[in-house]
C-alpha positions as CSV (number, residue, x, y, z in Angstrom):
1,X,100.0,115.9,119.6
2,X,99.4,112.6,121.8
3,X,95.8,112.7,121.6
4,X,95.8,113.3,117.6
5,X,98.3,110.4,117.0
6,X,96.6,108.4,119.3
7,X,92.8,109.3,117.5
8,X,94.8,109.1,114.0
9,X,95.4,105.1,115.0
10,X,92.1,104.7,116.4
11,X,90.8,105.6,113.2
12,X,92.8,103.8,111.3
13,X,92.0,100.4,113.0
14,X,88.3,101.1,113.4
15,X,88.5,101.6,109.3
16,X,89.8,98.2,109.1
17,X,93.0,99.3,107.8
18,X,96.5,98.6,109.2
19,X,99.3,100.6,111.1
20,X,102.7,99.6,110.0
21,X,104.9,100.3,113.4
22,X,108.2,101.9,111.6
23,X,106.5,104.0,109.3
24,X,104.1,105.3,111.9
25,X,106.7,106.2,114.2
26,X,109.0,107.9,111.4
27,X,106.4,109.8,109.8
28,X,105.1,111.1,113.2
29,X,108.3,111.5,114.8
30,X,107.9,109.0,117.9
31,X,109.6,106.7,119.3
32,X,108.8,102.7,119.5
33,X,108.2,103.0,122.8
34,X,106.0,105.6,122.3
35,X,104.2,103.9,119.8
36,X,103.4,100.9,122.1
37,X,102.2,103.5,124.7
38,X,99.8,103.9,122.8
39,X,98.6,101.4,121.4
40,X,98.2,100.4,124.7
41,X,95.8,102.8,125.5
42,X,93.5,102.2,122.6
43,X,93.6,98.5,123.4
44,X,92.7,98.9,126.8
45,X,89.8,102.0,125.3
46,X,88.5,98.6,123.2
47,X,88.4,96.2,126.3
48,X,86.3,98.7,128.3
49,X,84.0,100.1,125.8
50,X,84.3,97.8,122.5
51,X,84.6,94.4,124.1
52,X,84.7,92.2,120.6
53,X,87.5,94.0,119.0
54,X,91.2,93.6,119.4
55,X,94.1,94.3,118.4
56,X,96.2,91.7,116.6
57,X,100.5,92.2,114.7
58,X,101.6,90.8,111.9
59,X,104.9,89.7,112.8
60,X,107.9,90.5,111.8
61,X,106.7,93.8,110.0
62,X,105.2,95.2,112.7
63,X,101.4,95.7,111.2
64,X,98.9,96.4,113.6
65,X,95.3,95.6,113.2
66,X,91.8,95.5,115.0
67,X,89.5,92.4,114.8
68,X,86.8,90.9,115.9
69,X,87.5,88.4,119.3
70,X,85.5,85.6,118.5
């Protein structure tokens, strides 16, 4: 289940779409914490192999989103 929630928010960045936080984690049944976990890993998966793109939040809703680093 990690690994498929984690490639499911991959894929939805690399799309260009956005990852609203408390939806995510309700539909998928995981915790905040959880959530951030993860999105840890694919930030730190976009530092070592995609060097130009980060991940930004909208603040306060909680929507995630990859960019270019300029």
């Amino acid at each position: 289940m990690k690994n498929e929630l984690i490639l499911l928010l991959y894929d939805t960045l690399i799309c260009g779409k956005t990852v609203e936080r408390k939806s995510f984690c309700s539909e998928n049944k995981i915790s905040e914490r959880t959530f951030y976990r993860y999105m840890r890993e694919i930030s730190l998966f976009f530092i070592k192999h995609k060097h130009n793109t980060v991940i930004d939040v909208r603040e306060p809703d909680g929507e995630y989103y990859a960019k270019e680093n300029v």
